[in-house]
C-alpha positions as a printed Julia matrix, in Angstrom:
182×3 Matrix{Float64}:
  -9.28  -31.27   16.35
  -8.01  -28.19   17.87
  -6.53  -27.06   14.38
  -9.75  -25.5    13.63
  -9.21  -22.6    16.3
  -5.32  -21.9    15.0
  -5.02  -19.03   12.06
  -3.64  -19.85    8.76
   0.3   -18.77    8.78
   1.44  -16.45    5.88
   4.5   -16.9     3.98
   6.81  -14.85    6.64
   5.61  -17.15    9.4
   2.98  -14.25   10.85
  -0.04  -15.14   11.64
  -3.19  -13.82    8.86
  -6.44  -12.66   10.83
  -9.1   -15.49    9.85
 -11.55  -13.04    8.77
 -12.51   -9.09    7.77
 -13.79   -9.07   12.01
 -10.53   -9.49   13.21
  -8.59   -6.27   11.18
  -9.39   -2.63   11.77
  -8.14    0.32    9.65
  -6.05    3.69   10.9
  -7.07    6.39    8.95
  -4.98    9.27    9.08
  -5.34   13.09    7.69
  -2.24   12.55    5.11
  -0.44   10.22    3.04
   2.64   11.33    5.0
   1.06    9.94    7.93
   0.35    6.96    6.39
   3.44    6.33    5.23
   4.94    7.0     8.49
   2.87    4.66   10.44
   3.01    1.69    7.98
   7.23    2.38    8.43
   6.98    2.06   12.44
   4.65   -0.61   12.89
   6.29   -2.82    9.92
   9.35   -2.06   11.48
   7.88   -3.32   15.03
   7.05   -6.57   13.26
   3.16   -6.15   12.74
   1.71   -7.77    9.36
   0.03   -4.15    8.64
  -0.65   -3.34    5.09
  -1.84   -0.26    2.81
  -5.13   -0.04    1.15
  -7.59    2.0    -0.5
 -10.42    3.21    2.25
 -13.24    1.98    1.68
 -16.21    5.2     1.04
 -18.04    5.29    4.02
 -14.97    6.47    5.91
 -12.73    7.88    3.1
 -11.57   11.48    4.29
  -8.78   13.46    2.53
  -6.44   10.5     2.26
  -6.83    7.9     0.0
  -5.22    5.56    2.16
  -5.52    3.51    5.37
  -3.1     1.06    7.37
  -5.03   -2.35    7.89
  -4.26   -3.7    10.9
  -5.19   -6.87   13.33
  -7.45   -5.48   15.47
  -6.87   -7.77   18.28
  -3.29   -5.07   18.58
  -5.22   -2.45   18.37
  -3.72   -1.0    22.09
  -0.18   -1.7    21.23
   0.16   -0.6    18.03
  -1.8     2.58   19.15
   1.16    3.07   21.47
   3.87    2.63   19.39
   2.02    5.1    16.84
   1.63    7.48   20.03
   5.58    7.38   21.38
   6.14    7.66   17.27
   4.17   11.17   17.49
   1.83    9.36   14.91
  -1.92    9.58   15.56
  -4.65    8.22   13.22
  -7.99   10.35   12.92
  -9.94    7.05   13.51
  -9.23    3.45   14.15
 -11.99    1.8    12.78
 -13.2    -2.25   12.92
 -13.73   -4.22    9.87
 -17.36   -5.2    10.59
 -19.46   -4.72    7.9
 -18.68   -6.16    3.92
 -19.07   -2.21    2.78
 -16.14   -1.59    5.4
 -13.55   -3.7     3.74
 -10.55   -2.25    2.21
 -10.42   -1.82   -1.46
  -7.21   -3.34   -2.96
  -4.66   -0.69   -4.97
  -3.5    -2.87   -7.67
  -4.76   -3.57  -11.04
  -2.78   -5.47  -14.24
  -3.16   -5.4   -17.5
  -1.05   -7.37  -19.89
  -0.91   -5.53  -23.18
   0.85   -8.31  -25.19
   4.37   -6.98  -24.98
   3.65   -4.52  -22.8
   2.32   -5.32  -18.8
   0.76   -2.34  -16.72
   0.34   -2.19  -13.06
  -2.13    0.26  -11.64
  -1.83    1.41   -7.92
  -4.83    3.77   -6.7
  -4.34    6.42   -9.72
  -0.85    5.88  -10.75
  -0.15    3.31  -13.61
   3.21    2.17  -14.94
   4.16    0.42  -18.02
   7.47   -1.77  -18.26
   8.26   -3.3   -21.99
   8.02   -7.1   -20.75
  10.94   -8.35  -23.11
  13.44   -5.7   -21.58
  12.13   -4.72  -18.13
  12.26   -1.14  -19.6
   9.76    1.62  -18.12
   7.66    2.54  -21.09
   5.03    4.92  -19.56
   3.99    6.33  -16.21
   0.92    8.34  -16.03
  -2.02    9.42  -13.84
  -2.07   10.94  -10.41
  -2.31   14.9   -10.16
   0.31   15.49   -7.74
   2.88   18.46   -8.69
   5.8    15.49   -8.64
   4.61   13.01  -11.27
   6.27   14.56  -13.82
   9.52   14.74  -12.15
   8.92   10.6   -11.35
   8.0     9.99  -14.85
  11.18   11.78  -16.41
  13.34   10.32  -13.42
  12.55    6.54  -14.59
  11.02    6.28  -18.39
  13.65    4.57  -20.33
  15.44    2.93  -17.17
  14.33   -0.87  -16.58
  12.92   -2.17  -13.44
  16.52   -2.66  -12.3
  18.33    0.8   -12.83
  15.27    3.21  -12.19
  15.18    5.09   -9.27
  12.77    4.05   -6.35
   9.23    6.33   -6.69
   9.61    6.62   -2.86
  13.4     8.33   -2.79
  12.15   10.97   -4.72
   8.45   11.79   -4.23
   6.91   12.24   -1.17
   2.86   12.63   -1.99
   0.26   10.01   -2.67
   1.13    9.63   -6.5
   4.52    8.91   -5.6
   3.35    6.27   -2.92
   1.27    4.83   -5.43
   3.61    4.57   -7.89
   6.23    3.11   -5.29
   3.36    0.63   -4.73
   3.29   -0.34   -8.63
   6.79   -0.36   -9.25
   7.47   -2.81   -6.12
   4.38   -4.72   -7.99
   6.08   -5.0   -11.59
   9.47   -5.72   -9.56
   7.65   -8.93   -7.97
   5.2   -10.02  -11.35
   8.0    -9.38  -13.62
């Protein structure tokens, strides 16, 4: 009987908020920020994730750490003794507040795609080899793209040990997805 009141467990063993009411978003001013606080509070042991804001608060960062909103004090001090402060912390109370997810695939046959926010990679599905990065307009995209075309999801550098803007987020976010789809 009492069942009903308990939240569903995820795969880790933390417990997932039963609905959109009980997260809340940090938005910060940078994707370094972001980054940053999504380290910490993982790190801490909170089931935070990153997602696209959704428009009615997006700023100059395309990206905001959900949280569960019933932390909302403690995870504001760890972010504070972390020298990490969000702009806003905003509740998850309306359907037109909900995150937007990053990822998109496309299977092209022999080819599979993963998008994350602007960034798109393309990994031959035979050989795990990087076929194509594109997107983004940050100044290190380029650098990413010759870094890990022609390596396969194995040998290719990590997007997040050598870019350090959104597009190389993003791209971190895709490769982790190919890494786990393929």
């Amino acid at each position: 009987m009492f069942g009903f009141f308990k939240k569903k467990k995820t795969v880790s063993g933390q417990r997932e908020p039963q609905s959109s009411v009980d997260r809340g978003l940090l938005v910060f001013e940078n994707t370094s920020e972001v980054i940053q606080a999504e380290n910490q509070l993982k790190k801490a042991g909170w089931p935070v994730k990153v997602m696209g804001p959704p428009p009615e608060i997006r700023t100059g960062c395309d990206l905001v750490v959900v949280f569960p909103l019933i932390e909302e004090l403690n995870i504001l001090r760890a972010l504070e003794s972390a020298g990490i402060a969000p702009t806003q912390v905003v509740p998850v109370s309306a359907p037109l507040l909900a995150p937007v997810d990053l990822f998109q695939t496309k299977d092209f046959g022999d080819y599979l795609m993963v998008r994350a926010a602007n960034m798109k990679i393309t990994v031959a599905k035979d050989s795990r080899r990087i076929v194509n990065i594109s997107g983004g307009g940050c100044p290190d995209v380029p650098y990413l793209a010759e870094a890990m075309i022609g390596q396969t999801l194995a040998d290719a550098p990590r997007p997040r040990d050598l870019g350090h803007t959104l597009c190389g987020y993003a791209l971190e976010l895709a490769f982790t997805e190919l890494q786990r789809t393929c």
